[in-house]
C-alpha positions in Angstrom: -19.0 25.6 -16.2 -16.6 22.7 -15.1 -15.2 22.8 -11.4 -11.7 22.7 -11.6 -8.7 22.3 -9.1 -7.4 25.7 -9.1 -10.8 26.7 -8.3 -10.6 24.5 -4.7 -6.7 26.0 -4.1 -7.4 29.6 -4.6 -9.3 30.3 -1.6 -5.8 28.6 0.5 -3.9 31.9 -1.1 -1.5 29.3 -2.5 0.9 30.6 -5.0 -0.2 28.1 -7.6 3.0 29.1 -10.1 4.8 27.8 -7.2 2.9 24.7 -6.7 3.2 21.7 -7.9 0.7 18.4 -8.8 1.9 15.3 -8.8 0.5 12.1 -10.0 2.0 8.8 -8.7 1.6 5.9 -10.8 4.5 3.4 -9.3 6.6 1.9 -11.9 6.8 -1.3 -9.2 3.3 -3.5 -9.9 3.6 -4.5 -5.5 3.6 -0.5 -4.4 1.2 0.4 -7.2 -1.1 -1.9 -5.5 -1.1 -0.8 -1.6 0.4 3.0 -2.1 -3.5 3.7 -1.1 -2.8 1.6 1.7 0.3 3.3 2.3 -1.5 7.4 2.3 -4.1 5.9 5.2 -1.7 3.2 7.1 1.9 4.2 7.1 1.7 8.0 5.9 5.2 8.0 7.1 6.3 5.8 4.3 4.0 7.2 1.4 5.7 10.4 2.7 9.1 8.6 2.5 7.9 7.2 -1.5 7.4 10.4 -2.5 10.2 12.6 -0.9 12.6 11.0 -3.7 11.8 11.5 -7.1 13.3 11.6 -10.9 15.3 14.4 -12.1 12.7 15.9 -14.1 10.4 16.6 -11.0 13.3 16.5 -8.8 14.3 20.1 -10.7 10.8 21.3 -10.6 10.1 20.4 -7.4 13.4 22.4 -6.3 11.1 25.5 -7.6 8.1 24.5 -5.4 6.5 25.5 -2.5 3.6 23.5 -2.0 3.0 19.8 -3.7 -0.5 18.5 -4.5 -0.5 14.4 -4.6 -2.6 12.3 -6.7 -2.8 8.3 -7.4 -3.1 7.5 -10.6 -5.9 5.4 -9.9 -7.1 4.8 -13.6 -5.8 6.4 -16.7 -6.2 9.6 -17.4 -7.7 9.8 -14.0 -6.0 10.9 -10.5 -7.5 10.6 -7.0 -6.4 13.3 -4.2 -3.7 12.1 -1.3 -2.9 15.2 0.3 -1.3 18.6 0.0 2.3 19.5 1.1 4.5 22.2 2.4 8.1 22.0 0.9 9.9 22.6 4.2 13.5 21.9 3.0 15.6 19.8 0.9 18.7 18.8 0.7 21.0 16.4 -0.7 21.6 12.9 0.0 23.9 10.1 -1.7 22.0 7.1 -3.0 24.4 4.5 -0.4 22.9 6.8 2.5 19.7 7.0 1.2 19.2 3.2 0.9 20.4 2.9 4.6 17.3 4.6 5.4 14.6 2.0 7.3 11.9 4.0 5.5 13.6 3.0 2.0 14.6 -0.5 3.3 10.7 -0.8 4.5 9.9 0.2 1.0 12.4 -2.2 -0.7 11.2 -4.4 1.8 7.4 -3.7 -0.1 8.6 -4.2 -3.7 10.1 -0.7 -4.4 13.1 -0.7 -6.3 16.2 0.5 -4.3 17.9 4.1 -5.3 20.6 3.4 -7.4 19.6 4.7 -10.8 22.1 7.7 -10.1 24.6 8.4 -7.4 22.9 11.8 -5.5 19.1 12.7 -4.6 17.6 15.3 -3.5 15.5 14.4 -0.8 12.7 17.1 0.3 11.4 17.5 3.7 7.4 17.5 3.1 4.9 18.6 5.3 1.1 17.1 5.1 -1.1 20.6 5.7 -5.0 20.3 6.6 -6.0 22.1 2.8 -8.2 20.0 0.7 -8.0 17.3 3.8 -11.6 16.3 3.9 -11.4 15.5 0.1 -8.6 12.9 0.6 -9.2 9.9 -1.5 -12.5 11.4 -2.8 -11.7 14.0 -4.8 -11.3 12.4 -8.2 -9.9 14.8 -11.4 -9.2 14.3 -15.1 -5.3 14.1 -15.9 -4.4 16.5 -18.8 -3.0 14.4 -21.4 -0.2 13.1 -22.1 -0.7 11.3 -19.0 2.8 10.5 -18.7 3.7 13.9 -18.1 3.1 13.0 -14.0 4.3 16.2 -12.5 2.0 19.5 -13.9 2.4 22.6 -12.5 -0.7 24.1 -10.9 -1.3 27.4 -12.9 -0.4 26.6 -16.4 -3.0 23.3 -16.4 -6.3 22.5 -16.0 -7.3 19.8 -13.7 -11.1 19.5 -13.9 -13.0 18.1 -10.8 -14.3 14.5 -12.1 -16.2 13.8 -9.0 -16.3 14.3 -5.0 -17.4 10.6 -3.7 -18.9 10.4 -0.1 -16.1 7.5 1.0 -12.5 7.5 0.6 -12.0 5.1 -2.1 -8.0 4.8 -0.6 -8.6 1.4 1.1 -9.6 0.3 -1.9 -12.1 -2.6 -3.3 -12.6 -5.6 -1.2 -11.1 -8.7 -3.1 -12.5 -11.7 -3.5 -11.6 -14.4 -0.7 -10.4 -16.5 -3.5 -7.9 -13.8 -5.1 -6.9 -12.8 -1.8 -2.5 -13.0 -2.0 -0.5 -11.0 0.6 3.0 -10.9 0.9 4.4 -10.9 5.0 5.1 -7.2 4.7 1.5 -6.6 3.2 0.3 -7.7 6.4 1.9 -4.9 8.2 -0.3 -2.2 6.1 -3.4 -4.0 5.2 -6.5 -1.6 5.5 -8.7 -1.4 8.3 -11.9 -2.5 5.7 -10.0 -5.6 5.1 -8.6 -6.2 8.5 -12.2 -5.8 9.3 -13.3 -8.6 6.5 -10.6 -10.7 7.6 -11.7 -10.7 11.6 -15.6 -11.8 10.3 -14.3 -14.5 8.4 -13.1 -17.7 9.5 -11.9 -20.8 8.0 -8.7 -22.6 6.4 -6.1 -20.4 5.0 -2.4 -21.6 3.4 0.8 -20.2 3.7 3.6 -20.6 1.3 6.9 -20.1 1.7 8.4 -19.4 -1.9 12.0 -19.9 -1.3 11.3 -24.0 -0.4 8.0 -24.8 -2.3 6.5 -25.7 1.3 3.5 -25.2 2.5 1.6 -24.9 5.8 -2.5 -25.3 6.2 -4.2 -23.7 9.2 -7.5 -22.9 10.4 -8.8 -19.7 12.2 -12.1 -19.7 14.3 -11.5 -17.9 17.3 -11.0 -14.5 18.5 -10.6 -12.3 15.6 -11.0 -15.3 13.2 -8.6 -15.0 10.2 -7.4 -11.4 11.0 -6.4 -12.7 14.8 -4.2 -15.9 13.3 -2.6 -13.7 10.5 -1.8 -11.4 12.8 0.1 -13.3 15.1 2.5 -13.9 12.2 2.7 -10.6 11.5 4.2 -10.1 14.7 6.3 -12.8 14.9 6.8 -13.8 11.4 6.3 -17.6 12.3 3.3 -17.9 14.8 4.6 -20.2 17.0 4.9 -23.0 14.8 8.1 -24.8 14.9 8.5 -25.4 11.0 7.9 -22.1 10.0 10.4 -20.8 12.1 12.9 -21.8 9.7 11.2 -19.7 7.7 12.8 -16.2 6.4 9.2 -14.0 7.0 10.0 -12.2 3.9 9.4 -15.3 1.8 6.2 -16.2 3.3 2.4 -15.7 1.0 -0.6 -16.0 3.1 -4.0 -16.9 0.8 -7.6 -18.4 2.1 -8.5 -22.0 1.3 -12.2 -22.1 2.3 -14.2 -19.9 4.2 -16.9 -21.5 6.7 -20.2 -20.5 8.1 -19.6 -18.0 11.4 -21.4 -21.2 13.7 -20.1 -24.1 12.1 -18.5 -26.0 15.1 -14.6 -25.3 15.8 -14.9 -29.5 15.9 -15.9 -29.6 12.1 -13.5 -26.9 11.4 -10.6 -28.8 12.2 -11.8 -31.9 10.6 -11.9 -30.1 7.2 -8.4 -28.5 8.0 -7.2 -32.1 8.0 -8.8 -32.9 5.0 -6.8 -29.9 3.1 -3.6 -31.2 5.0 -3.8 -34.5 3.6 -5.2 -32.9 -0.4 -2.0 -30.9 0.1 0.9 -33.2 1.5 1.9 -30.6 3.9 2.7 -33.0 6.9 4.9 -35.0 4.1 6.6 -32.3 2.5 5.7 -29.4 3.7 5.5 -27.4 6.8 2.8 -28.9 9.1 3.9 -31.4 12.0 0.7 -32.6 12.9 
C-alpha cells in the first residue's frame, strides 16, 4: 500500500479539511530558480513570497488553518518546504504592499510587483516544527492537473514519492562555466555553493548590463572566489573605482577560468592580464590597470 501525505499529518491531529497544500511553481523564471535558496537562506522572504497569493487560493486560504508548502521542483512532482499556522490575515492595498522591503527585496529578485489588482489579503504565517526533519526531502506525486497548485488536504491524494537522506533545497551544483548570478543572488546563494566558491580560485568577470562594460578579476586568497564576491556583495563595488559608478543592481558576476589550488598567486595574475587584454576591459571597460 502506497504512503501517502495524509498518512504523515494525521498523527499532528491537524484538521486536514481545514488544511491546505500548496505547490509553488513561480510564474518569474529568476525566483523559480533560487525559491529553494530562499526556504534555507532568507525564510523570511520565502515567507514574505508566499503570504500573498491569487484570488483563487487567496479565498481558500481564508478557509484555512494550517498550509502545507511544496516546490514544484519537476512536473507532476512537489518537494516539502514546510508546514504553517494561519495566525491572521488581513487586508492590505497593493501601493502599501509594494512599500514593503520584503516585496521590494523580492522585486529586487525578479518577482513581479503587486499590481495585478488593487487589495490583497496578506496572511500572517507561522513555520511549526511538523514534518520539519522532512524539509526538502520529502518528495510526493502532484495529482493532476498540475496546474491546479493549491489542493486541499482531505479531498486528495498526495502519495509519498520518496524520503531522500539530503535536502535537495540548495540544489545541484552548476557547472563553473554556467555559473550566472545576478548582485542580489549573491545575497542568498547556498552554503553548498558558497562553499564551492571559497575552494575555487581563479579569474572571474563582472558585467555591468546597463553599459556593456566589463571588469576582469582574479581571486586566490582568503576564501578564494567566495571571499572577492563577497566583498561586492557588501559593498556593491569592491573597492574599485570604476565600478563604483556602477548601479549594483545591474552588475552579473560569472567565472572565467578556474586554476589549480597551488598555482602561484604570481601566475595567477599573469593570466588575469592575459583575459584583460582578450577582453579590452582597460580600453572600454571597467578595469584601470
Amino acid at each position: 500500500m502506497l504512503m501517502e501525505l495524509q498518512d504523515l499529518l494525521k498523527p499532528s491531529n491537524l484538521d486536514l479539511h481545514k488544511t491546505l497544500v500548496l505547490r509553488h511553481v513561480p510564474m518569474e523564471p529568476n525566483i523559480r530558480r533560487i525559491l529553494p535558496w530562499l526556504v534555507v537562506q532568507r525564510p523570511d522572504l520565502f515567507n514574505a513570497f508566499q503570504q500573498i497569493q491569487n484570488q483563487k487560493v487567496e479565498k481558500q486560504m481564508l478557509k484555512a488553518e494550517h498550509v502545507v508548502s511544496f516546490f514544484g521542483h519537476e512536473t507532476n512532482r512537489a518537494v516539502f518546504l514546510g508546514l504553517y499556522r494561519v495566525r491572521d490575515r488581513k487586508s492590505i492595498s497593493s501601493s502599501s504592499l509594494n512599500k514593503l522591503a520584503e516585496q521590494k527585496e523580492l522585486v529586487s529578485l525578479g518577482m513581479k510587483p503587486a499590481d495585478s489588482r488593487p487589495d490583497f489579503v496578506k496572511f500572517d504565517l507561522v513555520e511549526t516544527d511538523i514534518l520539519s526533519k522532512w524539509k526538502g526531502k520529502l518528495i510526493i506525486d502532484w495529482p493532476p492537473p498540475g496546474i491546479a497548485w493549491s489542493r486541499w488536504a482531505d479531498a486528495n491524494k498526495f502519495y509519498v514519492d520518496a524520503i531522500l537522506e539530503e535536502s535537495m533545497l540548495e540544489g545541484k551544483m552548476p557547472d563553473w562555466r554556467e555559473l550566472i548570478l545576478t548582485w542580489e543572488e549573491l545575497q542568498v546563494i547556498p552554503k553548498k555553493l558558497q562553499t564551492k566558491l571559497a575552494e575555487w580560485r581563479g579569474i572571474y568577470f563582472i558585467l555591468d548590463e546597463k553599459s556593456g562594460k566589463g571588469y576582469v578579476g582574479s581571486a586566490y586568497g582568503l576564501e578564494n572566489i567566495h571571499g572577492r564576491w563577497v566583498n561586492y556583495k557588501k559593498t556593491g563595488h569592491g573597492n574599485n573605482k570604476l565600478l563604483l559608478n556602477c548601479n549594483p543592481s545591474d552588475l552579473r558576476f560569472s567565472i572565467l577560468e578556474r586554476v589549480s589550488p597551488d598555482m602561484d598567486p604570481k601566475e595567477i595574475i599573469s593570466r588575469e592580464n592575459s583575459w584583460k587584454e582578450r577582453l579590452h576591459t582597460r580600453e572600454f571597460g571597467l578595469n584601470i590597470n
